[in-house]
DRENBABA-59385 format. One record per residue: residue in three letters; x negated, y, z of N, C-alpha, C, CB in turn. Coordinates in Angstrom, 3 decimals. Atoms other than C-alpha are relative to their C-alpha. Glycine has a CB too. Layout:
% DRENBABA-59385
> ALA_X_Y_Z_X_Y_Z_X_Y_Z_X_Y_Z .
...
END
This chain:
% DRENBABA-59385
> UNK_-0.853_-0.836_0.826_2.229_-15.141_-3.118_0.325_1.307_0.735_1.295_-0.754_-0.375 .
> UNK_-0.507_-1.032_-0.750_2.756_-11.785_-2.528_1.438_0.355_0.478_-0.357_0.882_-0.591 .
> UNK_-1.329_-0.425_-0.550_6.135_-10.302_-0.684_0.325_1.230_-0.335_0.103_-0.059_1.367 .
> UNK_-0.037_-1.420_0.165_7.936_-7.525_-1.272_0.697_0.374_1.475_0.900_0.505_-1.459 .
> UNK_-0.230_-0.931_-0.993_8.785_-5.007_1.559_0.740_0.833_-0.243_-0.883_0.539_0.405 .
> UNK_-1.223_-1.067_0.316_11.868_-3.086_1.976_-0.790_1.391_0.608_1.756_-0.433_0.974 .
> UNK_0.358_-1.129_-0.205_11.232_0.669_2.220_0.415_0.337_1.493_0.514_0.820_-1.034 .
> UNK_-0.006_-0.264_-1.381_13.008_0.909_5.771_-0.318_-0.884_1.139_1.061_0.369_0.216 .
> UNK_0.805_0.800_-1.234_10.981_-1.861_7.307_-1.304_0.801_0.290_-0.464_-1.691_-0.439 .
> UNK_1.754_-0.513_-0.108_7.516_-0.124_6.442_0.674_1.370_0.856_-1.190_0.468_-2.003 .
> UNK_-0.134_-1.000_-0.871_9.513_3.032_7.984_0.162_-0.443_1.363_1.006_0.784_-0.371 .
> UNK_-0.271_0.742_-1.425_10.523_1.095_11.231_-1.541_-0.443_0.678_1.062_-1.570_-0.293 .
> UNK_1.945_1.028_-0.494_6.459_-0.777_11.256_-0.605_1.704_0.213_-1.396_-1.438_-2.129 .
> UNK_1.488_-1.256_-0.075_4.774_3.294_10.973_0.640_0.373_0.881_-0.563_1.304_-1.225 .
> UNK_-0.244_-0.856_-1.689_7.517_4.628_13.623_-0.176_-0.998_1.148_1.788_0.690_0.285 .
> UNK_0.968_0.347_-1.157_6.769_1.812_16.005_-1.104_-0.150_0.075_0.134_-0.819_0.478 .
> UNK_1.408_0.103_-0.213_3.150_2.146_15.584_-0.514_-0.911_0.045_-0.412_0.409_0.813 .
> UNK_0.892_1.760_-0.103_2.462_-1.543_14.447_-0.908_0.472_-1.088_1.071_-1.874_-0.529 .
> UNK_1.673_0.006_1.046_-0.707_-2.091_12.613_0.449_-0.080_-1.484_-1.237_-1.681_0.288 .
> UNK_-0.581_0.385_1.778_0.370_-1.500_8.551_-1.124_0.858_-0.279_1.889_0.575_-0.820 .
> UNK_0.516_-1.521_0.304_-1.987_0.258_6.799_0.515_-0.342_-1.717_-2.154_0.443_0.402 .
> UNK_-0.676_-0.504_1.470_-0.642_1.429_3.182_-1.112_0.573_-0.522_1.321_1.134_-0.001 .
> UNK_0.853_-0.106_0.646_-2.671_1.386_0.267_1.122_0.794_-1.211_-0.867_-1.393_-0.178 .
> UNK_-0.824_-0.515_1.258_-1.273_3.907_-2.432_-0.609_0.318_-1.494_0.582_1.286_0.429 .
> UNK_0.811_0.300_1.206_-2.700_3.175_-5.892_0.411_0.987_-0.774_0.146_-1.359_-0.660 .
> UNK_-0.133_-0.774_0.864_-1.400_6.205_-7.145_-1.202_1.094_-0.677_0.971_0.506_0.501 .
> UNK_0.936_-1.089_-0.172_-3.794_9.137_-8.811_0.279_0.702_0.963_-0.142_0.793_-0.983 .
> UNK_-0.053_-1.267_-1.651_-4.840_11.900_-6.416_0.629_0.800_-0.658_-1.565_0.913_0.854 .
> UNK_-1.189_-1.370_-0.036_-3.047_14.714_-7.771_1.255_-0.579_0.058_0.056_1.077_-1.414 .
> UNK_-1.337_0.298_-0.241_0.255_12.678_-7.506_-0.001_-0.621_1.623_0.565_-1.098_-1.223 .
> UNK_-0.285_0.175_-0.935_-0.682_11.241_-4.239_0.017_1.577_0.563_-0.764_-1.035_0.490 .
> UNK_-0.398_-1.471_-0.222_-1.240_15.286_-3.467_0.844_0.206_0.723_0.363_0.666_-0.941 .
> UNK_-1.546_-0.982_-0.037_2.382_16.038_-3.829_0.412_-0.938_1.067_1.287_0.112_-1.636 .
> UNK_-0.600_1.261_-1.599_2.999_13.115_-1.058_0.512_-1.039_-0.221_1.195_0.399_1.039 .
> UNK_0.164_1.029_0.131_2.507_10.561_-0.022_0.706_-0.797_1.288_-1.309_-0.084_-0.270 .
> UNK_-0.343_0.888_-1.625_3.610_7.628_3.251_-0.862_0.780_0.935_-0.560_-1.930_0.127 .
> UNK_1.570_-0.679_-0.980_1.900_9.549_6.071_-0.905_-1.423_0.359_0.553_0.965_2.024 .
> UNK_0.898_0.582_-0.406_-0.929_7.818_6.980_-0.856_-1.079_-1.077_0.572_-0.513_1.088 .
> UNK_-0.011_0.586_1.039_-1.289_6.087_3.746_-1.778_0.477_-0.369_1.382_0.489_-0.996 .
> UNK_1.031_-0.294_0.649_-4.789_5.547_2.037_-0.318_0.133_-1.662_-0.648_-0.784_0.505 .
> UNK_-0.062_-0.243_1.742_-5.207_6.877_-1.964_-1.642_-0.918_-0.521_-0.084_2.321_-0.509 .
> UNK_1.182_0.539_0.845_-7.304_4.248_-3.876_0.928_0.090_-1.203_-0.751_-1.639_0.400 .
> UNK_-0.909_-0.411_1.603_-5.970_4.730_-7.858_-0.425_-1.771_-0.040_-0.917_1.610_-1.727 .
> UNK_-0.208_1.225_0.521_-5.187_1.396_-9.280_-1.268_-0.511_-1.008_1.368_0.088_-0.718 .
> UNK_1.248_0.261_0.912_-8.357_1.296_-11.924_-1.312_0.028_0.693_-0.091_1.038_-1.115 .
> UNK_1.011_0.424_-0.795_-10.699_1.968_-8.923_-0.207_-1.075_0.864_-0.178_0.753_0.566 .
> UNK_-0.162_0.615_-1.208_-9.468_-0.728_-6.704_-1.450_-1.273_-0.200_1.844_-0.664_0.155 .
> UNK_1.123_1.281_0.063_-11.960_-3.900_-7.528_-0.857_0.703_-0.198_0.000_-1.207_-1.028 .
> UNK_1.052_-0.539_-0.356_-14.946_-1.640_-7.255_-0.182_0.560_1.250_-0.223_0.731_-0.760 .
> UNK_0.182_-0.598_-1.346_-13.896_0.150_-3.976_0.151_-1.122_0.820_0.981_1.152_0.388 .
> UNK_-0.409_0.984_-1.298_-12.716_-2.951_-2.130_-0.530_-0.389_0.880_0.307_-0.959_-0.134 .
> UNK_1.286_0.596_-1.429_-15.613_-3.728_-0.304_-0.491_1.231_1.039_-1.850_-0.635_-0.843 .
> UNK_0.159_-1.481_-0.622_-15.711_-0.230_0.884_1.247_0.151_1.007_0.049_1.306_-1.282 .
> UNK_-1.284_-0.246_-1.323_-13.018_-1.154_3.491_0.246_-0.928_0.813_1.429_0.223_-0.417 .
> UNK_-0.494_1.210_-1.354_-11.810_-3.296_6.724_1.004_0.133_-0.384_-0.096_0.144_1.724 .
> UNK_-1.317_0.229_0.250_-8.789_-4.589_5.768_0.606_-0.792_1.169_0.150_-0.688_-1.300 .
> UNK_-0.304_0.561_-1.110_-6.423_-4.751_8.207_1.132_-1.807_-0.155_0.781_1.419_0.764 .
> UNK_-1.227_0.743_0.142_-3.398_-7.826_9.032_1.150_0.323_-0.699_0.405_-0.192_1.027 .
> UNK_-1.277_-0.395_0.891_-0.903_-6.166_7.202_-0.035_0.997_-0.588_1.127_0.140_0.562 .
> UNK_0.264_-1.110_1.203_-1.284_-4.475_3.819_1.121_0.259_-0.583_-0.952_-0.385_-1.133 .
> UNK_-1.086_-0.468_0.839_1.315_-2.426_1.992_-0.477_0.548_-0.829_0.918_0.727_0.448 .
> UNK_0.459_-0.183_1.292_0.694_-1.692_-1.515_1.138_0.934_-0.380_-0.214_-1.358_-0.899 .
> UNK_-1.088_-0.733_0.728_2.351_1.314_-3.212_-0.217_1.190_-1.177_0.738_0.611_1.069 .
> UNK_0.538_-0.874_1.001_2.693_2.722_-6.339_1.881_0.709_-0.278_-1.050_-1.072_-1.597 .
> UNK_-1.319_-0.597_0.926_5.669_4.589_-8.617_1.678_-0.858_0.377_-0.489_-0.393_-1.972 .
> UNK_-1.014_0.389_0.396_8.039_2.151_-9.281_-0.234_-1.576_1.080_0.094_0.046_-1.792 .
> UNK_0.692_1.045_-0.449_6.627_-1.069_-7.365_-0.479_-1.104_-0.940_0.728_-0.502_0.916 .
> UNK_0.605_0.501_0.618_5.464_-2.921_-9.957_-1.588_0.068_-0.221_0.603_0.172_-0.719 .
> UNK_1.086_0.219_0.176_2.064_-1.912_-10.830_-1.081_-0.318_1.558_-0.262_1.144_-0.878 .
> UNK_0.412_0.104_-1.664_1.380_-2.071_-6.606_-0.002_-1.736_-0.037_1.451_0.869_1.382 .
> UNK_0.580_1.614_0.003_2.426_-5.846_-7.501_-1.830_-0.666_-0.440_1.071_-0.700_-1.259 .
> UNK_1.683_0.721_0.655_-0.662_-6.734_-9.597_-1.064_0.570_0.966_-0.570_0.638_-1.901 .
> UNK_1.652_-0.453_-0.378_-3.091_-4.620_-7.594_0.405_-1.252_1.710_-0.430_2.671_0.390 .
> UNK_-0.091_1.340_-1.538_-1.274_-6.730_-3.774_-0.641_-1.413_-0.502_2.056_-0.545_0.570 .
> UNK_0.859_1.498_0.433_-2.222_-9.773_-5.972_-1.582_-0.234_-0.090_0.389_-0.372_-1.462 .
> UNK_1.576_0.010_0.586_-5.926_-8.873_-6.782_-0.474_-0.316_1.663_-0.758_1.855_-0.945 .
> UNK_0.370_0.182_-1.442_-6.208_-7.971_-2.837_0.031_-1.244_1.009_0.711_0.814_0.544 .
> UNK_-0.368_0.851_-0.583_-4.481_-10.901_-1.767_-1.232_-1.160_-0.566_1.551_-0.153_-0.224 .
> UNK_1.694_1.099_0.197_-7.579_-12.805_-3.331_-1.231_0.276_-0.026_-0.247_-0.659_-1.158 .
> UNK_1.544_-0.763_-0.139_-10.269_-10.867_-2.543_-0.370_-0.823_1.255_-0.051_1.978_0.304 .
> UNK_0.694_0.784_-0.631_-12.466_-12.842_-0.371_0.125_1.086_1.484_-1.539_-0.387_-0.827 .
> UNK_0.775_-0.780_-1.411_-13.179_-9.953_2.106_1.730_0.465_0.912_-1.344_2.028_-0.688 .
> UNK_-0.926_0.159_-0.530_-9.328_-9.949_2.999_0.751_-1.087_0.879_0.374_0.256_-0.692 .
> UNK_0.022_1.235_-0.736_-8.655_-12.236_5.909_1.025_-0.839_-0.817_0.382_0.182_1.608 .
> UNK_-1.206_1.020_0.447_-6.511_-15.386_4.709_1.163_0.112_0.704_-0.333_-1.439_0.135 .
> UNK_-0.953_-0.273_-0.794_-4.005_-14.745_7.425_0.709_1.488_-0.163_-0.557_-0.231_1.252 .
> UNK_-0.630_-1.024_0.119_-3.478_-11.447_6.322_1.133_0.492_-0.783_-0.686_0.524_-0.139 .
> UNK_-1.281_0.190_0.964_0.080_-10.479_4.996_-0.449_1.452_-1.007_1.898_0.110_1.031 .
> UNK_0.154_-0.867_0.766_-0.410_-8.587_1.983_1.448_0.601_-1.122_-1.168_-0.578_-0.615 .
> UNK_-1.630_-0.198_0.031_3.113_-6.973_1.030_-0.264_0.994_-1.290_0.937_0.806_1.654 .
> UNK_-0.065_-1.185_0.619_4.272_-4.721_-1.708_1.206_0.552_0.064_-0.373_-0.063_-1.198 .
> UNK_-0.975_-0.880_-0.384_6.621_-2.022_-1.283_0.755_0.102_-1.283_-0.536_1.342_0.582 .
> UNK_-1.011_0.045_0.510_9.744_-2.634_-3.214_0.915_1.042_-0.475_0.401_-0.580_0.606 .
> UNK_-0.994_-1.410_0.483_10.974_-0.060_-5.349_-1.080_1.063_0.176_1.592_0.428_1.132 .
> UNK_0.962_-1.253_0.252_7.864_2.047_-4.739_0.578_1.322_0.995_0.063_0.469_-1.844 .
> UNK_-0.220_-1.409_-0.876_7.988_5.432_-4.061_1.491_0.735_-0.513_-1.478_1.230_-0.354 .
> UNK_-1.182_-0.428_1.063_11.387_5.811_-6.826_0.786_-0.816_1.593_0.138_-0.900_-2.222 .
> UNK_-1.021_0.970_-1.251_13.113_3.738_-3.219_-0.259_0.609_1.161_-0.381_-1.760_0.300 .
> UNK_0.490_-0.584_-1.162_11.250_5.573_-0.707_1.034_1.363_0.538_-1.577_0.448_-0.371 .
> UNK_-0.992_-1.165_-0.760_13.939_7.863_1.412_-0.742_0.296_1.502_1.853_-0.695_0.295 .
> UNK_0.457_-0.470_-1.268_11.206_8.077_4.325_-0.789_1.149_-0.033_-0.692_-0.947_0.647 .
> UNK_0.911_-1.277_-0.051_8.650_11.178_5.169_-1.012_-0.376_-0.385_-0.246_0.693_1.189 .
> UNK_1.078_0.159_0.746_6.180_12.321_2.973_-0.959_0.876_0.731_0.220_0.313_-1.456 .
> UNK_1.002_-1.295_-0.456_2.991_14.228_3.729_-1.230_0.537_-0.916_-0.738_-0.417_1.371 .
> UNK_0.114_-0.399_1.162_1.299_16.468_1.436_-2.135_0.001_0.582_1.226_1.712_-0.478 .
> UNK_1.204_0.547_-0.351_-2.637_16.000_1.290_-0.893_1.624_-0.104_-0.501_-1.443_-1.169 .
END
């Protein structure tokens, strides 16, 4: 089952430099205007075609708008074969409408 993730843990995991990598399912012109630094833009309708087009790390953060539609896509990931079983696959709670951390513009 997926988890959700408070917005000032994923800020605490990118400023100590633990392994998260953030998946932001938003379109590109809205990821554009900014996004989580370090964050990667797959859009939510490309994701099950790109997925194999990546090393997925131990700990995934999923983020969209509101956090909801980031749920369904953490769920698809969380059963994708090519995602280790041990890997925590999280979604960011409240989205980017919760997000009070730094953005960076693309």
């Amino acid at each position: 089952m997926v988890e959700d993730i408070a917005p000032e843990t994923v800020t605490e995991k990118l400023e100590n430099g633990d392994d998260v990598q953030v998946i932001d399912i938003r379109q590109p012109p809205q990821f554009a205007q900014g996004h989580i630094p370090g964050a990667e833009n797959i859009p939510f309708p490309e994701l099950p075609q790109r997925v194999d087009e990546h090393d997925w790390g131990n700990e995934i953060v999923v983020v969209c708008p509101i956090g909801q539609s980031s749920q369904q896509a953490a769920r698809m990931l969380e059963s994708y074969e090519g995602v280790d079983e041990d890997a925590r696959v999280l979604n960011l709670d409240g989205g980017y409408r919760d997000w009070d951390g730094a953005l960076e513009e693309a």
